[in-house]
C-alpha positions in Angstrom: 0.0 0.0 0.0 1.4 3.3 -1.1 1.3 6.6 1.3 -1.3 8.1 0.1 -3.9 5.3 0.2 -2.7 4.6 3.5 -3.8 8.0 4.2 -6.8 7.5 2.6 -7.5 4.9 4.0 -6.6 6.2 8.0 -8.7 9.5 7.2 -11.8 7.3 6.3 -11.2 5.0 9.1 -10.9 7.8 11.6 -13.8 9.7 9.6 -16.0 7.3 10.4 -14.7 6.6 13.8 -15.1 10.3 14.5 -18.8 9.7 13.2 -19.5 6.9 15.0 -18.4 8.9 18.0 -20.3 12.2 17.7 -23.8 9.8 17.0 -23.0 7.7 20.1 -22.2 11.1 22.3 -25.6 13.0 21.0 -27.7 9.8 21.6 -26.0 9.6 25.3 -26.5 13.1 25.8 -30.5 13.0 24.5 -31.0 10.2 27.5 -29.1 12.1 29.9 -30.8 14.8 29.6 -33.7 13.2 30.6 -32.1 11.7 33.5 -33.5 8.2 32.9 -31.9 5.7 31.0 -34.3 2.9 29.5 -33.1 -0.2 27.9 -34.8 -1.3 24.8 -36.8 -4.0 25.8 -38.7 -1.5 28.4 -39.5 1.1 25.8 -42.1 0.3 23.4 -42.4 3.6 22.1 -38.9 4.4 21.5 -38.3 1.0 19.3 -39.3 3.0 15.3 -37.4 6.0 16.4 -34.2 3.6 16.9 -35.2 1.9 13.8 -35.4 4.9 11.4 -32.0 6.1 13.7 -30.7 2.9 12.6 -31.7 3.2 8.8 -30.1 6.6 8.7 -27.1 5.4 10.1 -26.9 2.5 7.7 -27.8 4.8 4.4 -24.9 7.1 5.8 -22.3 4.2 6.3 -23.3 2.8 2.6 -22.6 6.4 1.1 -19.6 6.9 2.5 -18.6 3.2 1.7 -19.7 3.3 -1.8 -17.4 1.4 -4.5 -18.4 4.7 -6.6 -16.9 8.1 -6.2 -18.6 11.0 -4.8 -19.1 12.5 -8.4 -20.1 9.6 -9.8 -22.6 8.9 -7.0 -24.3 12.4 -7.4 -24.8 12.0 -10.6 -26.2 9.0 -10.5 -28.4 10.3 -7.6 -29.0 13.3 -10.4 -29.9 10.9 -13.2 -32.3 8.9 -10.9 -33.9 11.9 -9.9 -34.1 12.8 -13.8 -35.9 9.3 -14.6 -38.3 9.2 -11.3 -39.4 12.7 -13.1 -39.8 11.0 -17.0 -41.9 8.6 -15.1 -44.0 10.7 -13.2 -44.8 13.2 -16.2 -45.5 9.9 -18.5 -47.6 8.4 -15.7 -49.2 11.7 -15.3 -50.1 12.2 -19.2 -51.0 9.0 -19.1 -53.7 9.2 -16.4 -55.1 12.6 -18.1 -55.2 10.9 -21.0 -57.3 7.7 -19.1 -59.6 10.1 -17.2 -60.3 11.9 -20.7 -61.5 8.9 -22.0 -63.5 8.2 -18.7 -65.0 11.5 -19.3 -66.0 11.1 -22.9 -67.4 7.5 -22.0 -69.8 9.7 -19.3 -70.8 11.9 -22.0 -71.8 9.8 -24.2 -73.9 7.5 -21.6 -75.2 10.3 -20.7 -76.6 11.7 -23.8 -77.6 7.9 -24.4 -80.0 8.2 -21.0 -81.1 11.6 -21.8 -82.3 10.2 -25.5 -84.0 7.0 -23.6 -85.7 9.4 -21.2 -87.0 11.6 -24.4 -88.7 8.9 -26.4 -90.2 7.3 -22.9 -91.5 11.0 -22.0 -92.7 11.5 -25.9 -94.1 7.5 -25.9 -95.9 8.7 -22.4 -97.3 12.1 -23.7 -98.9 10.1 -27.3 -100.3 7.5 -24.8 -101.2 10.3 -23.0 -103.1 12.1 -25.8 -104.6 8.7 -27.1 -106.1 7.9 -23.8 -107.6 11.4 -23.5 -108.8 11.3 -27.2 -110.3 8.3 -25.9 -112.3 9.6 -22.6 -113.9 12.1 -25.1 -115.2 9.7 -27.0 -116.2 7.8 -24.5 -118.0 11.0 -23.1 -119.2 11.9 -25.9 -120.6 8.5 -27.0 -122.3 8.3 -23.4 -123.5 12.3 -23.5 -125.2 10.9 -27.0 -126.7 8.1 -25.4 -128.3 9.8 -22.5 -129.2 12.2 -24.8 -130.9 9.5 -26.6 -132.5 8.1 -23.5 -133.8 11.3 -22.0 -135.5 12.2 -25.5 -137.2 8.9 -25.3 -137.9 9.1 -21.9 -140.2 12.6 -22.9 -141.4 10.9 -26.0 -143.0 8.2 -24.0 -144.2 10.3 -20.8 -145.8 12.8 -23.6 -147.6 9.6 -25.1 -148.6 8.6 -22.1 -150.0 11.7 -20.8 -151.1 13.2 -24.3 -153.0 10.1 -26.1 -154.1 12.2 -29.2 -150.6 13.5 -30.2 -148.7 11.1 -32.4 -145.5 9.4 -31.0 -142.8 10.5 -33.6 
């Protein structure tokens, strides 16, 4: 090993020994400074805060540990980023373009029911029409035939009660 990846190599070493150092000091200084130190097992509440802790830690140590450079891991960070937004526009696009069609589909059902209802409301209004057409002549038929009747009810009380008149 040459000098300078030896130093590399020491200045990440004690990099992340200094790390490890200053995480371990805050997290002892957080309990202390509430003057009660529980052990895991005894706080439930604590366990998802230690776990996200934990992720962060573990994200950090796999950054800094990376077989890529720090260049070439921002820009791959950058050309994620890039694609997550390609994606997101397409998917985007793509569900305008769906809920267009969802739209259209309405429309057109709609219009469909609106024409139904028509022709049942125009269907109802001629039966409508027919069965009032109907009544009158039904009335009227009736109004002729108690017409009828009364007229022959006074033709035969007159030729009952007027013998020498003529019954027409």
């Amino acid at each position: 090993m040459g000098k300078a990846a030896a130093r590399k190599w020491t200045a990440t070493k004690f990099g992340f020994a200094a790390l490890k150092s200053v995480l371990i000091r805050s997290v002892i200084h957080k309990v202390e400074r509430k003057g009660v130190i529980v052990m895991a097992e005894e706080s439930k509440g604590y366990g998802l805060a230690w776990f996200v802790a934990g992720l962060g830690v573990g994200a950090l140590v796999g950054i800094l540990y990376a077989p890529k450079s720090g260049r070439e891991t921002r820009e791959g960070l950058a050309n994620s980023a890039r694609e997550g937004k390609e994606y997101l526009r397409n998917r985007t696009q793509q569900a305008a373009e769906q809920v267009s069609v969802l739209v259209e589909k309405g429309k057109e059902q709609v219009g469909e029911y609106v024409d139904r209802g028509r022709e049942v409301v125009d269907r109802g209004r001629a039966q409508w029409e027919e069965f009032v057409e109907r009544g009158k002549n039904l009335v009227n038929d009736q109004s002729t035939r108690v017409s009828a009747a009364v007229e022959a009810g006074r033709q035969a009380y007159k030729a009952t009660t007027d013998p020498t008149e003529p019954v027409v």
